[in-house]
N, C-alpha and C positions, 0 to 999 in steps of 0.2 A: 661016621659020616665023613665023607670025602671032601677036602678042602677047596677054596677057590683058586686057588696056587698052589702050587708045589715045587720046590725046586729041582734041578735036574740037574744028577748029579754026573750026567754025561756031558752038560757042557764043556765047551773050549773056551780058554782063557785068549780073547781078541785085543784086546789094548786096554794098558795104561790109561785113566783115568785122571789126568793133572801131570802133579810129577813126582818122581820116586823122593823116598825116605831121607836119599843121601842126598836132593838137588837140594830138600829143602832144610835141611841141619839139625833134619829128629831122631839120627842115627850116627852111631861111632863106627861104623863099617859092621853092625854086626849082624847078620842074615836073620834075626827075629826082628823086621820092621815093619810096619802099619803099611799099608798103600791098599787100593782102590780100582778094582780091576772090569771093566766090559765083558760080560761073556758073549758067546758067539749065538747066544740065542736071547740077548738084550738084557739078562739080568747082570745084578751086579756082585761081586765079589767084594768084601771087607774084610781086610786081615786089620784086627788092632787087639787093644787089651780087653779080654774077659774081664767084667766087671759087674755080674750079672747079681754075684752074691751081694754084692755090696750094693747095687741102688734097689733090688728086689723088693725091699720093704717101702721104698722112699718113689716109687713108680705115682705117675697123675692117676687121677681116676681115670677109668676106662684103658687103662693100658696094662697088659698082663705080656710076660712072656712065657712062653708056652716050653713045655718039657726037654723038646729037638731044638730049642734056641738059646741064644748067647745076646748079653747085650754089652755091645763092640763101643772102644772110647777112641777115635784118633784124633789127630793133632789137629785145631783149629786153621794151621795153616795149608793144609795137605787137603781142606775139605774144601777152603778158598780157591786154591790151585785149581781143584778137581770144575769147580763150579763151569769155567766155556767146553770143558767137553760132555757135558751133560744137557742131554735134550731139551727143547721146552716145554712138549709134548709128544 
């Protein structure tokens, strides 16, 4: 059965979400950092830590993650940042 979304994995990475890794001091300069990316067709990009094993058993009810997914941890402040470039609708 075919899903309601899907992501596309042709999009283009359009803009920065907030601000990067290094403005906000969740990084020691090293190139595996979290940030929050607009793609060029509205969806959004998360690079953070795989942590899927670890909350997997401890999930709400009604919330599964599904085989093709990850579920992503980033920094409290980096989600703050992100919050005025993010629509409201």
């Amino acid at each position: 059965m075919a899903r309601p979304w899907e992501a596309d994995p042709a999009a283009g990475f359009r803009r920065r979400l907030g601000k990067s890794a290094g403005e906000l001091g969740n990084t020691n300069a090293d190139p595996t950092c979290p940030d929050i990316w607009e793609l060029d067709n509205g969806d959004v990009a998360v690079i953070g830590r795989d942590l899927t094993a670890q909350y997997a058993r401890q999930l709400p009810p009604g919330v599964s993650i599904g085989d093709d997914e990850r579920l992503v941890v980033l920094p409290r402040n980096m989600v703050i940042a992100a919050k005025p470039d993010i629509p409201d609708a």
